[in-house]
C-alpha positions in Angstrom: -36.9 107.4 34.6 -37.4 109.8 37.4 -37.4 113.8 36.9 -36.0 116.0 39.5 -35.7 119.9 39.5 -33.1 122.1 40.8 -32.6 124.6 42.4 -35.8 125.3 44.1 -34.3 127.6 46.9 -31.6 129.8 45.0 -32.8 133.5 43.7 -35.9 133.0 44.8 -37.7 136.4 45.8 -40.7 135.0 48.3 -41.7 131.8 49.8 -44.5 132.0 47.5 -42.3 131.6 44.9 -40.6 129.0 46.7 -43.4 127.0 46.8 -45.2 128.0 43.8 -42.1 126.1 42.0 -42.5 122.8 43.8 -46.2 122.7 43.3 -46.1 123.5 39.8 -43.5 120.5 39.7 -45.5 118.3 41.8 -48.1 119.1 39.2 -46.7 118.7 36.3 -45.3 114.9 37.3 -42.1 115.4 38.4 -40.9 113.4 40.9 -38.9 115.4 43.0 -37.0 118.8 44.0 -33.6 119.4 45.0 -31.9 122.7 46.5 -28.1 123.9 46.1 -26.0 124.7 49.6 -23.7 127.4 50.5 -23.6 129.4 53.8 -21.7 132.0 52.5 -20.4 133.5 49.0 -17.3 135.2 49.7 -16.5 138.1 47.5 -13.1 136.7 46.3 -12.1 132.9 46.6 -9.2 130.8 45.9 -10.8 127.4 46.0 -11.6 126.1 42.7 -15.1 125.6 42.1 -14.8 121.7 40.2 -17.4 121.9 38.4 -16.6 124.8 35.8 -13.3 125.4 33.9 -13.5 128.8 35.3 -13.1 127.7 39.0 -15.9 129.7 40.1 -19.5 128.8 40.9 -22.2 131.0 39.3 -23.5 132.8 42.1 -22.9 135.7 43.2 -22.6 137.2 46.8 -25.6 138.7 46.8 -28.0 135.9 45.7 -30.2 134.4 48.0 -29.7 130.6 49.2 -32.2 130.0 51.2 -31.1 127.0 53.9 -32.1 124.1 52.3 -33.7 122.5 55.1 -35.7 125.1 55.8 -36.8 125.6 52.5 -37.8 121.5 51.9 -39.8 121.9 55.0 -41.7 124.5 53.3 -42.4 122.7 50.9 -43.0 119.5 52.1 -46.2 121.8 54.1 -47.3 122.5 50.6 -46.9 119.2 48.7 -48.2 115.7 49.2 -46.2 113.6 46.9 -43.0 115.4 45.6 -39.6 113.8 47.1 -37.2 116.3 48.8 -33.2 116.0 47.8 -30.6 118.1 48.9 -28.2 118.5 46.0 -26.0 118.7 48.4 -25.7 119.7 51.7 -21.9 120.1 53.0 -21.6 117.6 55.4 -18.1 118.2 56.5 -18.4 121.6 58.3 -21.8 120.6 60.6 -22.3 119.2 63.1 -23.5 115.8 62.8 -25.6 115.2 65.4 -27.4 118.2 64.2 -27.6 117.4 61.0 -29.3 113.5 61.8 -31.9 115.1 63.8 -32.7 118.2 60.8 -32.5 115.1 58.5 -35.1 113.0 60.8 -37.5 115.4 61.4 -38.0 116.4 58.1 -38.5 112.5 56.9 -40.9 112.6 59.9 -42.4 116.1 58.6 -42.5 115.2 54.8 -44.0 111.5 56.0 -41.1 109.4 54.7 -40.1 111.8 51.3 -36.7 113.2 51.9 -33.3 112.0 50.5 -30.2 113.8 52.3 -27.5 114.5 49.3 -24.4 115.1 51.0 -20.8 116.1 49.8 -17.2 116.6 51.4 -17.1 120.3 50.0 -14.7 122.5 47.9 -14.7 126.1 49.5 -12.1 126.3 52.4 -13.0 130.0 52.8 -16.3 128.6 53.7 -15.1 126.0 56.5 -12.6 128.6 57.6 -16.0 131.2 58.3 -17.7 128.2 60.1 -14.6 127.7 62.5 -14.2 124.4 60.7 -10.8 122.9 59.5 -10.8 122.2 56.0 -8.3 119.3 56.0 -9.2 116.1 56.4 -12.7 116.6 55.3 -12.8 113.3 53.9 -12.3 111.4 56.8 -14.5 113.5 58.8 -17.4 112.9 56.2 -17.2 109.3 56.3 -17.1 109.0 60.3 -20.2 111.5 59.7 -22.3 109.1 58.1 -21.7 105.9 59.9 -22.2 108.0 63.0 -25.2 109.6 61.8 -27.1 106.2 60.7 -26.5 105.2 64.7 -28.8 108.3 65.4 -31.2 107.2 63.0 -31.2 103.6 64.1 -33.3 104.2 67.3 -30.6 102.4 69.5 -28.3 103.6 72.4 -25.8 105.6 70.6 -22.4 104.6 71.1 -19.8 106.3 68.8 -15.7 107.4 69.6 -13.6 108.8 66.6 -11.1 111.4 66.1 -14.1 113.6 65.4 -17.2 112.3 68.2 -17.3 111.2 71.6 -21.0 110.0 71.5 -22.3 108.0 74.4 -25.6 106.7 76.2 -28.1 108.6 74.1 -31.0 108.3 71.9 -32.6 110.8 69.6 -36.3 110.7 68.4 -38.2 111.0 65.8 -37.2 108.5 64.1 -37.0 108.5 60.6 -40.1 107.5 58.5 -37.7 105.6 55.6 -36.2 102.3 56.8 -33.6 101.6 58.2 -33.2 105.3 57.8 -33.0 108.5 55.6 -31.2 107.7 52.1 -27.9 108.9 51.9 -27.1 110.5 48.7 -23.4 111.0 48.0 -22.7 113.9 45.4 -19.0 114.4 43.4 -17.4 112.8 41.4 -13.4 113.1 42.3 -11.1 111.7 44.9 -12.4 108.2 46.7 -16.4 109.0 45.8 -17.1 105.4 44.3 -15.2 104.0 47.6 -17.4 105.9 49.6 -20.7 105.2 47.9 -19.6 101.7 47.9 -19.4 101.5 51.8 -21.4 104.2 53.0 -24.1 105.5 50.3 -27.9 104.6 48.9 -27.5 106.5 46.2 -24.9 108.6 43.8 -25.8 112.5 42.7 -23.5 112.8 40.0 -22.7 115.8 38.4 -22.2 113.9 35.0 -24.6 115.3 32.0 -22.9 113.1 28.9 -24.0 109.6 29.0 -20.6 108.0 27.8 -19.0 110.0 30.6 -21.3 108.5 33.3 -21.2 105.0 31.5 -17.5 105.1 32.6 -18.1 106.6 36.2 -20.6 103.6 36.8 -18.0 101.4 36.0 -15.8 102.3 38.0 -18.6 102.4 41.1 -19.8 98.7 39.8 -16.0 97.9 40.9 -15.4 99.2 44.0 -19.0 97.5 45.3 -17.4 94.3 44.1 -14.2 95.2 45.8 -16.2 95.5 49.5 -18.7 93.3 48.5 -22.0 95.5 47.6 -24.8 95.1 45.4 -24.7 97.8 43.3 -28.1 97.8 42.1 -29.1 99.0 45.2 -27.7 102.0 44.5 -29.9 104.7 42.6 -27.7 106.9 40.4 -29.0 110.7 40.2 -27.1 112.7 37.6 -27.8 115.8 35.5 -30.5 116.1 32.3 -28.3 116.7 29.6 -30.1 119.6 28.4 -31.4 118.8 24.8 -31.9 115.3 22.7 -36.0 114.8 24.2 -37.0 111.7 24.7 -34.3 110.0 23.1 -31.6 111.4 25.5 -33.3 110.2 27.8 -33.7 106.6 26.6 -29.7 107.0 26.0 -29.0 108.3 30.0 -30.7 105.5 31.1 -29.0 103.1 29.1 -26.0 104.1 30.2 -27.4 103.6 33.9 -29.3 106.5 35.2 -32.0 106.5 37.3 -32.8 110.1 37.6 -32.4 113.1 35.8 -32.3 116.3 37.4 -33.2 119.6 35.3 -31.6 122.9 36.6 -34.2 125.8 36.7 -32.1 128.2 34.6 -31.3 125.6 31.9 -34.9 125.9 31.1 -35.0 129.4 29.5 -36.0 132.8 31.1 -39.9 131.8 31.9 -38.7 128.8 34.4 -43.1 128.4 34.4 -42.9 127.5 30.7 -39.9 125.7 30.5 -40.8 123.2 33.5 -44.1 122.8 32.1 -43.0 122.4 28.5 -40.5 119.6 29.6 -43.5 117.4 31.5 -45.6 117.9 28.4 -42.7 116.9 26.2 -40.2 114.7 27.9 -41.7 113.3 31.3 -45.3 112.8 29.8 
């Protein structure tokens, strides 16, 4: 089992900090870090956050989220061996193009470590700042990532959709990881195992209770038989579940996990303590 951490670029009060976090990880033997994205808080929303019954994510304007790009690249600088996720970048409302050069020059940067975890979104109020429509986000994300892997594939890009009109470029570096950066695909609603099935290396799922991600897995193992892909080659990152030691884990990865991924603030006040104490007890 592999041990992530996250998030290393949220509240953070200095790049020291920042930094500090990672290297202690790094340290301590977990395998990677991961970061959280949101442009912008707004004061008041509508959307529904999905992932708490209140609808709203706990964050509040005025909390720092530092970009998550910009914060891996830090520390990849400072680390040597510590993998670099994105837990998840909104993919929807950037610009790909962008986005597949960021994404290959930080692989080129981190000398092959990063995994780009990517998601349709949930916070129109967020699009609707970035000049972006929130409807057919879906679609948009999809054409995304078969566009982007043309970037990354060091050929003459040649892509027309309802969304690009690429043609008769190339963009270097490449990236370190073949045939390209990992594509991480986080949620766990709407056509997710579809789109992991046709498009994605890897699942983030935000799924802490084994039987719960048993079930999930299932219904991924079937839509890579429906389009014909192996599904062990996808790697499945999902949530620690927060208590149980070693055993839980023994039981997560029975039920098909790959990685577990600790949030900082599930560890207790000193995050220090708490991310040591787990690699003494757990990862060790």
């Amino acid at each position: 089992m592999k041990f992530g951490l996250i998030p290393v670029n949220i509240g953070v009060e200095s790049v020291d900090q920042m930094v500090g976090l990672a290297q202690l990880a790094e340290h301590a033997g977990y395998e990677s870090v991961w970061t959280f994205e949101h442009v912008i808080v707004p004061l008041d929303y509508e959307s529904k956050y999905p992932y708490d019954a209140s609808g709203k994510m706990g964050a509040a304007p005025e909390s720092p989220f530092v970009d998550p790009l910009l914060a891996l690249t830090a520390v990849a600088a400072s680390t040597k061996t510590l993998r670099l996720g994105t837990g998840v970048n909104i993919l929807s409302q950037v610009n790909p193009l962008y986005m597949a050069k960021q994404a290959a020059s930080l692989d080129f940067i981190s000398n092959g470590r990063f995994m780009l975890g990517v998601g349709i979104g949930w916070l129109r109020e967020e699009f609707e700042a970035l000049g972006v429509p929130f409807e057919r986000r879906g679609a948009r994300f999809d054409d995304y990532v078969v566009a982007m892997k043309k970037v990354w594939s060091g050929e003459v890009v040649e892509h027309q959709s309802d969304f690009i009109n690429w043609s008769g470029f190339k963009s270097y570096p490449l990236p370190v990881q073949k045939p390209h950066v990992p594509v991480v695909m986080g949620g766990a609603a709407g056509k997710i195992y579809e789109r992991i099935a046709r498009h994605g290396d890897g699942w983030y799922a935000p799924i802490a209770d084994p039987a719960e991600l048993k079930a999930a897995l299932d219904k991924l193992r079937a839509a890579c038989d429906a389009h014909d892909r192996d599904f062990d080659d996808i790697e499945i990152t999902t949530m620690w579940p927060g208590r149980g030691g070693k055993e839980a884990v023994e039981v997560m990865a029975e039920a098909g996990a790959h990685r577990l991924v600790v949030p900082i603030f599930a560890l207790g006040e000193n995050p220090v303590e708490g991310i040591q104490k787990l690699a003494e007890e757990v990862i060790a």
